[in-house]
C-alpha positions as a printed NumPy array, in Angstrom:
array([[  0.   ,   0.   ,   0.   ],
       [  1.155,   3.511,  -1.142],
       [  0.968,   5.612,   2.602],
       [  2.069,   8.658,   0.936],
       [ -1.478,   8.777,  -1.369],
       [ -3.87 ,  10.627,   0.65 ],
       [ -6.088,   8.342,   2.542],
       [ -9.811,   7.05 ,   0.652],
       [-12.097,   5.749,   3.341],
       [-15.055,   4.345,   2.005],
       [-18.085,   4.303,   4.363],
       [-20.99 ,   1.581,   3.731],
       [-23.556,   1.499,   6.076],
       [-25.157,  -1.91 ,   6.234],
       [-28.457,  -3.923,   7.424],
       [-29.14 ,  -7.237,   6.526],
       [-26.4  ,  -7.002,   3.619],
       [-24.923, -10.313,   4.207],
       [-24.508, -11.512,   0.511],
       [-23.579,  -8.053,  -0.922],
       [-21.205,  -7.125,   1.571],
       [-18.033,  -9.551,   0.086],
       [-19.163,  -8.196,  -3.759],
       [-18.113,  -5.335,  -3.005],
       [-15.096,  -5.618,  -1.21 ],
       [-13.919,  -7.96 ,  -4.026],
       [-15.109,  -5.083,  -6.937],
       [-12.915,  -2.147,  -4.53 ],
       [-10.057,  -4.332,  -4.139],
       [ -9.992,  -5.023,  -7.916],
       [ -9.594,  -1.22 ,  -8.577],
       [ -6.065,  -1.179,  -7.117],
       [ -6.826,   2.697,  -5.406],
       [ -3.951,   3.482,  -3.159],
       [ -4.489,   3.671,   0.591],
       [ -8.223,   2.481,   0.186],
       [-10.004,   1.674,   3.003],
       [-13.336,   0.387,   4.148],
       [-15.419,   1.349,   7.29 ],
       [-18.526,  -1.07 ,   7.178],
       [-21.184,   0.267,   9.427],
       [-23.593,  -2.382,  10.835],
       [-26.632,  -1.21 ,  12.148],
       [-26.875,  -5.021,  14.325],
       [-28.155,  -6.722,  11.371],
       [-30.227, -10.092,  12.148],
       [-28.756, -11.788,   8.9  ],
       [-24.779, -11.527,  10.333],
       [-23.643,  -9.211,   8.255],
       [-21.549,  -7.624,  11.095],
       [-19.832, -10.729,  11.781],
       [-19.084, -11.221,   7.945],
       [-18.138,  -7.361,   8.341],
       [-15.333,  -8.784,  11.237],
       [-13.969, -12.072,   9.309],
       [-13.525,  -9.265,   6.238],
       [-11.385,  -7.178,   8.374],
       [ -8.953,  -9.966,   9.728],
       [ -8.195, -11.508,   6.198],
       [-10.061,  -9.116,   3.398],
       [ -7.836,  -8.402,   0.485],
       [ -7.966,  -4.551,   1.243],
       [ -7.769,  -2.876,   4.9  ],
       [-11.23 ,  -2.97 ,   6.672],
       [-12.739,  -1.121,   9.737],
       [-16.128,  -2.508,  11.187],
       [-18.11 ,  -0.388,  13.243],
       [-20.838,  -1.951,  15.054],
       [-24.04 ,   0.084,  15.954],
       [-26.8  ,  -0.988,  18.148],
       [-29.604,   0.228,  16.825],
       [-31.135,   0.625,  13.634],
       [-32.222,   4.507,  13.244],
       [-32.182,   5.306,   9.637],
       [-29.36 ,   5.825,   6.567],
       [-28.427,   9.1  ,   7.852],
       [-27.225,   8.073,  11.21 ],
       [-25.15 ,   5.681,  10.062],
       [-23.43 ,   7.559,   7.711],
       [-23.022,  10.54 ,  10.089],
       [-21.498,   7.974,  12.669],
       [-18.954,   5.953,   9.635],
       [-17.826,   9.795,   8.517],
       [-17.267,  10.976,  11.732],
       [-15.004,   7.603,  12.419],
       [-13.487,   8.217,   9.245],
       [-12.832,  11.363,   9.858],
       [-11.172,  10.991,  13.109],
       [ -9.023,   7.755,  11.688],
       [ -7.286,  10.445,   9.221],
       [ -9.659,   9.866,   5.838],
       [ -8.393,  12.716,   3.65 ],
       [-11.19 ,  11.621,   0.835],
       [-14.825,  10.159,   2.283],
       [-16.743,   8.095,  -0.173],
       [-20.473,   7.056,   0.744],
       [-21.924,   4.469,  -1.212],
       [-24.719,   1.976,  -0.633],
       [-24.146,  -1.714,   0.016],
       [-26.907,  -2.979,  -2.509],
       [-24.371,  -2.674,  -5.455],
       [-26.394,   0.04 ,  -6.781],
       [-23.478,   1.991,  -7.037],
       [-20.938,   1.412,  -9.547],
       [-17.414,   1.084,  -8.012],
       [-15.708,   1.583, -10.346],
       [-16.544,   5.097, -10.843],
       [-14.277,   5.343,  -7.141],
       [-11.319,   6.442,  -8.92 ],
       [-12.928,   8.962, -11.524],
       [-14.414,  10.537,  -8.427],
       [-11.176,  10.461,  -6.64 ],
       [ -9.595,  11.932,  -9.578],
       [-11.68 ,  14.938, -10.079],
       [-11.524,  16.174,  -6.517],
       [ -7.976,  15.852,  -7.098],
       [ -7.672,  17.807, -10.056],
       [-10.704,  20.392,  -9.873],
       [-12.476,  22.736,  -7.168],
       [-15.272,  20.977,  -6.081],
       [-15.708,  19.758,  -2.552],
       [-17.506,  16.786,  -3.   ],
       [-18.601,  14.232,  -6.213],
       [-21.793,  12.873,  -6.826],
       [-22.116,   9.988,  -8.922],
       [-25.167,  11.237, -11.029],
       [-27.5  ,   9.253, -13.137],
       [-28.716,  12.524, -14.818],
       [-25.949,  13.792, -16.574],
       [-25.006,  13.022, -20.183],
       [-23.575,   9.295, -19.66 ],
       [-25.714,   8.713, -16.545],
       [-28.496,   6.101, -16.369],
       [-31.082,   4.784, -14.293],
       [-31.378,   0.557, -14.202],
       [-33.496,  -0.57 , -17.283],
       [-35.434,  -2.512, -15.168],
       [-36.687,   0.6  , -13.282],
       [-40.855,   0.712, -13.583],
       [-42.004,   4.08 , -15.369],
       [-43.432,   5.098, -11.825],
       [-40.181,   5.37 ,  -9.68 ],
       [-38.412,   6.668, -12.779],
       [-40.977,   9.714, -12.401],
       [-40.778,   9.882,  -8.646],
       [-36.904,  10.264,  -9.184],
       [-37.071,  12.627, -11.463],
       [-40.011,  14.535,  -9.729],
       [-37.512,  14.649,  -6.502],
       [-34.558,  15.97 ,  -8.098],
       [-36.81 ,  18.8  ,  -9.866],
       [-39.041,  19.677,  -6.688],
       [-35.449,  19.435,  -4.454],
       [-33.819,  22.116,  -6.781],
       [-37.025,  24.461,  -7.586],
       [-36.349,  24.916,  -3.636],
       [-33.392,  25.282,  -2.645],
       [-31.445,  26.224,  -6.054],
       [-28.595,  23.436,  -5.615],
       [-27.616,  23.417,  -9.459],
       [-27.347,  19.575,  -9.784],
       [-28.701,  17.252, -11.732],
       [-29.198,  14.35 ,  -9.191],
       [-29.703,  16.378,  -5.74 ],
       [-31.359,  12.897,  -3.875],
       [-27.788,  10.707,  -5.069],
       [-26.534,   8.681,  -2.204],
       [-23.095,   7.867,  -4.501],
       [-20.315,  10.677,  -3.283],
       [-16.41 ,  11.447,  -3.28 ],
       [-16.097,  14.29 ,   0.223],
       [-12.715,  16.406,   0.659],
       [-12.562,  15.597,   4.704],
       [-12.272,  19.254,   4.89 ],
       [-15.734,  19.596,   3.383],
       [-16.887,  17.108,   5.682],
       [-15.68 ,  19.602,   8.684],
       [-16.888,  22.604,   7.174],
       [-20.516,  21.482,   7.223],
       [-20.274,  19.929,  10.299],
       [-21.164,  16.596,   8.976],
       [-21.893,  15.377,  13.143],
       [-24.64 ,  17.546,  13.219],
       [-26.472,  16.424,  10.037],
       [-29.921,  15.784,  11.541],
       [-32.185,  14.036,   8.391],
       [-31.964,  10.481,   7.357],
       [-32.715,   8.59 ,   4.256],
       [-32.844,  10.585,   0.703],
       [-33.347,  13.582,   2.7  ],
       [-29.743,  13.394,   4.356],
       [-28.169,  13.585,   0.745],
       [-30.122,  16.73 ,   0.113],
       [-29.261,  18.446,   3.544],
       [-25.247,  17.675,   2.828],
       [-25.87 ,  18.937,  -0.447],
       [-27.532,  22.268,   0.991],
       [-24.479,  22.161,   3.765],
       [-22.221,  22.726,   0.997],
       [-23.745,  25.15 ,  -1.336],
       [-25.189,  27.617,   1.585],
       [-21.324,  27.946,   1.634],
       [-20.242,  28.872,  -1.378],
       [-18.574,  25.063,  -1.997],
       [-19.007,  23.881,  -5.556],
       [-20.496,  20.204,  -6.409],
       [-19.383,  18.499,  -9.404],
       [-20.725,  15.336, -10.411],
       [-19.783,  12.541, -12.706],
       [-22.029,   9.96 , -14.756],
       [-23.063,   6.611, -13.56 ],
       [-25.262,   3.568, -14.159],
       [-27.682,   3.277, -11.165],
       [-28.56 ,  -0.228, -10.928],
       [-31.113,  -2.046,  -9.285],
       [-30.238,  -4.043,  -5.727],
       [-29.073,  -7.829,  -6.412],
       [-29.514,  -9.389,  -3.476],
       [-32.085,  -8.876,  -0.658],
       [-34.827,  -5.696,   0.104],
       [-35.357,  -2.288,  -0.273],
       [-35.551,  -0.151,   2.632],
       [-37.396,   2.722,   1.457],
       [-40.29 ,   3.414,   4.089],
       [-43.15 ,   5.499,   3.998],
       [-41.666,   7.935,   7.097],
       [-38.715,   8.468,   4.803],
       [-40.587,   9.172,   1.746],
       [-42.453,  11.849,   4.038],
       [-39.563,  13.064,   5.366],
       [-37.622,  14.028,   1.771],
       [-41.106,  15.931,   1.293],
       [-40.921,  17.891,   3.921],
       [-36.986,  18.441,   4.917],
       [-36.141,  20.827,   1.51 ],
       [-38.605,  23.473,   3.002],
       [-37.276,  23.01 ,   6.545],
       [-33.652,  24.175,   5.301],
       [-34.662,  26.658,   3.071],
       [-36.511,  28.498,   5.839],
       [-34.87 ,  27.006,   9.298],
       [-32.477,  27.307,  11.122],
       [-30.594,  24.21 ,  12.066],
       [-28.884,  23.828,   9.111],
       [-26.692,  26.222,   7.998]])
């Protein structure tokens, strides 16, 4: 491993991930990324992911952090608790990315690359710019909800990207601290638009490269009717609150 590359943490929250979790520590190891590392964060997942999480980390092909949560509270908490750890084990670069293989890894090092090279504080693997896609087996219905989101998300709060709800991102740690990622309060599709917010109320630019968004492989979706709710509701609170700037 290459110490002197700055440090990529990738944080993947997981519940009940089991059979996805060793995909994608085979497809991140295969990309050869200096100084990669994973922090797995289990939210106490029934299925054992967290203890295929711990046999990763003592003989994984690529160095592996596990943190172990004890309750389940929603996407944004976990995230907000792997960044944080990331953070304070000396990340430089922070990618979030879902454990559902949704998210391409191999876009890790394109992402990498353009914070290194450009101004933007954070990359967001978008499925809306020219070379993006959404997975062809998508029904017509959450292809309009998607699309719906990212239009109603920007007519408030002006954030000049394509795909405002995408969970897929490459963070400077030192956009990370400016926006106070601890004190993130929303969860679910509604945390990606409140770190988006974070960083644009600042003056911080977002850049975003193309992706394939594919559909989960193994196990269930976790999108819940609170959460949907919530992602209606949150891009008002932050255009006219207070906790978030």
């Amino acid at each position: 491993m290459d110490s002197s590359s700055p440090k990529t943490t990738v944080v993947v929250p997981t519940y009940n991930e089991r059979d996805n979790l060793p995909r994608i520590v085979e497809r991140l190891a295969a990309l050869e990324v200096p100084n990669l590392h994973l922090l797995v964060v289990d939210d106490n997942s029934p299925d054992g992911t967290g203890e295929v999480a711990d046999k990763l980390a003592i003989d994984g092909p690529i160095p592996i952090g596990v943190l172990h949560r004890t309750e389940k509270d929603g996407l944004g908490r976990a995230y907000v608790a792997g960044m944080s750890r990331a953070l304070a084990e000396g990340a430089d670069i922070v990618v979030q990315m879902d454990a559902d293989l949704s998210h391409p890894c191999e876009t890790v090092p394109v992402m990498i690359r353009t914070l290194e090279t450009t101004d933007a504080a954070v990359v967001l693997g978008s499925r809306y710019v020219p070379g993006g896609a959404v997975a062809s087996d998508w029904p017509w219905h959450r292809k309009a909800l998607s699309a719906w989101a990212n239009f109603y998300v920007n007519a408030i709060l002006r954030l000049g990207v394509k795909d405002a709800t995408a969970g897929f991102k490459a963070w400077r740690a030192s956009t990370l601290d400016a926006i106070d990622v601890a004190s993130v309060q929303c969860n679910g599709y509604a945390f990606q638009v409140e770190m988006n917010y974070r960083t644009t109320s600042r003056g911080m630019k977002i850049a975003e490269v193309p992706i394939r968004f594919e559909e989960r492989t193994e196990g269930v979706s976790k999108m819940s009717l609170g959460v949907q709710l919530e992602s209606a509701l949150v891009p008002w609170k932050l255009r006219f609150g207070k906790h978030a700037k």
